[in-house]
N, C-alpha and C positions, 0 to 999 in steps of 0.2 A: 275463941276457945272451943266451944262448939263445933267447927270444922277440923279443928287441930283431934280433937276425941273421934270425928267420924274419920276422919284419915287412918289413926292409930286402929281402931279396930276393922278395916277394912284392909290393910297391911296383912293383921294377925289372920284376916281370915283365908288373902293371898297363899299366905306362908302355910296354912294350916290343912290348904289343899292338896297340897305336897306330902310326899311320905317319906322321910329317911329310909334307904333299905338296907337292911344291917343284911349283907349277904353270907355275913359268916355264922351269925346267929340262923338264917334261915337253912343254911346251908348243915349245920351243924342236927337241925331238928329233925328235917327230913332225912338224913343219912343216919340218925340213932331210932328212928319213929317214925317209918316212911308212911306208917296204916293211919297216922293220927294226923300227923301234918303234911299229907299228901294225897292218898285214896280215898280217904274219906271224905275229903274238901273236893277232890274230881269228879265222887260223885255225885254229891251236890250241884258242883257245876252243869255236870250233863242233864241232871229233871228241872233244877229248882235254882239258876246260878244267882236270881238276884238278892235269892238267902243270904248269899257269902257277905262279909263285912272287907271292905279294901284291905282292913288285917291280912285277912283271909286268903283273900285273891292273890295278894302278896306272895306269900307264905307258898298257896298252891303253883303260881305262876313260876316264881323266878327258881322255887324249889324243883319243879318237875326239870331244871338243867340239871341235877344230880341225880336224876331218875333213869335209868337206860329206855329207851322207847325202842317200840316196835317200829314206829313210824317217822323218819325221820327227815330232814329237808332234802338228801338225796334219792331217797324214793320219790317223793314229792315230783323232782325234778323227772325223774323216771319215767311217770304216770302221766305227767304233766299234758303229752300231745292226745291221749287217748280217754283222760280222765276230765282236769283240772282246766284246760284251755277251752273246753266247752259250757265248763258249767259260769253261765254271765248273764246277767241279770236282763232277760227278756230273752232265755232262750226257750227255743221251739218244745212243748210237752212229751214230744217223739223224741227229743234229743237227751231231756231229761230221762226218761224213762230207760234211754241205755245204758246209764251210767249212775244213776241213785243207786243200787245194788253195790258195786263197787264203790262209789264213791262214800258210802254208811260205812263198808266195813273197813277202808280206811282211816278216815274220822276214830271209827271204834275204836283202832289203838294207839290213835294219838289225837285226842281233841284240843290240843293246846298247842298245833302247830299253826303259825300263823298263816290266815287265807284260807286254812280248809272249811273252817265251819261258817265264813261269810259265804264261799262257795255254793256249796250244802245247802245252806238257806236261799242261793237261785236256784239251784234244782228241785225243792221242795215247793217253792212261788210258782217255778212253772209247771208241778203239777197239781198246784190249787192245794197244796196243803198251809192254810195259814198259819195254823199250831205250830206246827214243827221248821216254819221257815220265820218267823215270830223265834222260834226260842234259840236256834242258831243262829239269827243275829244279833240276838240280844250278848249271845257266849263272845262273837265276836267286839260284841260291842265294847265290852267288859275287858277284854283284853285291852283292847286298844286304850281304853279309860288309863288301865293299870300303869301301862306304859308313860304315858303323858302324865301321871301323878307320881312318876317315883321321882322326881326331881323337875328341877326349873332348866337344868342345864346351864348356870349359869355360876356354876362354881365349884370345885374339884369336892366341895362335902355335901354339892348337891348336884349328881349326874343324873342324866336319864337312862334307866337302867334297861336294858336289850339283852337279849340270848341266844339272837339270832345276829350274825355279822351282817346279813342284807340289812337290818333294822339300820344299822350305826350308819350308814350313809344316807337313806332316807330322812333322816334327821340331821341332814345338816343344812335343809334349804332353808332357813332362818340366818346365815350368814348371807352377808351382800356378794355381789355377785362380783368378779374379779374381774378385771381387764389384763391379766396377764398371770400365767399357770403358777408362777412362783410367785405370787402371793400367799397362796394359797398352802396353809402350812399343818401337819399333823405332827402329833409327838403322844408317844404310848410309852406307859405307864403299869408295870408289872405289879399288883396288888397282891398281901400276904393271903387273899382266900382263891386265889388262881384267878383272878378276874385283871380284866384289861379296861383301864382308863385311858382314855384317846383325848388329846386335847385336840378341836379344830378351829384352824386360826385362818382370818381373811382379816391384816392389816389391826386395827385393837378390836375387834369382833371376834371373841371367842364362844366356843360351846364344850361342852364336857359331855363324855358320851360312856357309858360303862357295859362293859361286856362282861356280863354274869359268865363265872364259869372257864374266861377265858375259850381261843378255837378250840 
């Protein structure tokens, strides 16, 4: 009986890990209250992010895809060979030091794009700032937490929520590995808050993958 009760509450605490993400609720707040459920929770992220409550990070996270950013994954890509391909954890202090300048004020208007602020925190390690390469990886840390708690992926009323399209493929290496391409099966899924549900199939191995926002 005993084992039967430690089962049951260690199920509930599996499941409790998890966060349903109502994206049309989160969607609906930050587009009537962007100062309340959006600004104000960023910029708690930027001094103090471990304030936020997973509500929270929620709320800021998947909300900031209905926010226009200054900064976006095609700048990213942009910068990438002069900025972001340098900044890697054990790089030279000389090398940080050309591109911390740039690389801050990118960050500054978009810290919630994913990779810049783990970046950040190598360029700030190599140049011996532990505070500030400490509190940007902790942002990224957070992110990434967010992502792995919006779902198990393991069921269409429980996706792993993304808002980047690079994310939805990185998360499908938990499917077995295929010996032939047509195995290998997708099927997307038009959702009434503009988001894209992707089923990915290898044989009866499935995952559920949710694109806030839709492309």
């Amino acid at each position: 009986m005993m084992k039967q009760i430690i089962a049951f509450f260690s199920l509930l605490l599996y499941v409790s890990a998890f966060c349903q993400i109502n994206t049309e609720e989160i969607k609906k707040k930050v587009l009537e209250n962007p100062k309340t459920y959006y600004y104000d929770y960023l910029e708690i992220f930027k001094m103090e992010p471990a304030k936020l409550t997973q509500q929270e990070l929620n709320q800021m996270y998947y909300g900031s895809r209905f926010i226009e950013s200054e900064y976006q994954m095609r700048d990213y890509n942009q910068d990438y060979e002069k900025i972001w391909k340098l900044a890697k954890l054990g790089m030279s202090k000389n090398k940080a030091l050309k591109i911390v300048e740039d690389a801050q004020t990118k960050y500054n208007k978009n810290p919630l794009l994913k990779g810049v602020a783990l970046e950040l925190s190598y360029i700030y390690k190599a140049l011996g700032n532990k505070e500030k390469s400490d509190l940007y990886y902790l942002q990224n840390d957070l992110i990434d937490q967010t992502i792995e708690n919006s779902g198990t992926g393991k069921s269409e009323d429980s996706p792993i929520c993304v808002i980047l399209a690079g994310d939805m493929i990185s998360k499908i290496s938990s499917l077995p590995r295929s010996s032939s391409p047509s195995d290998f099966k997708q099927e997307m899924t038009d959702l009434a808050d503009g988001s894209i549900l992707t089923t990915y199939s290898v044989g009866d191995s499935k995952i559920y993958i949710k694109l806030v926002g839709g492309f």
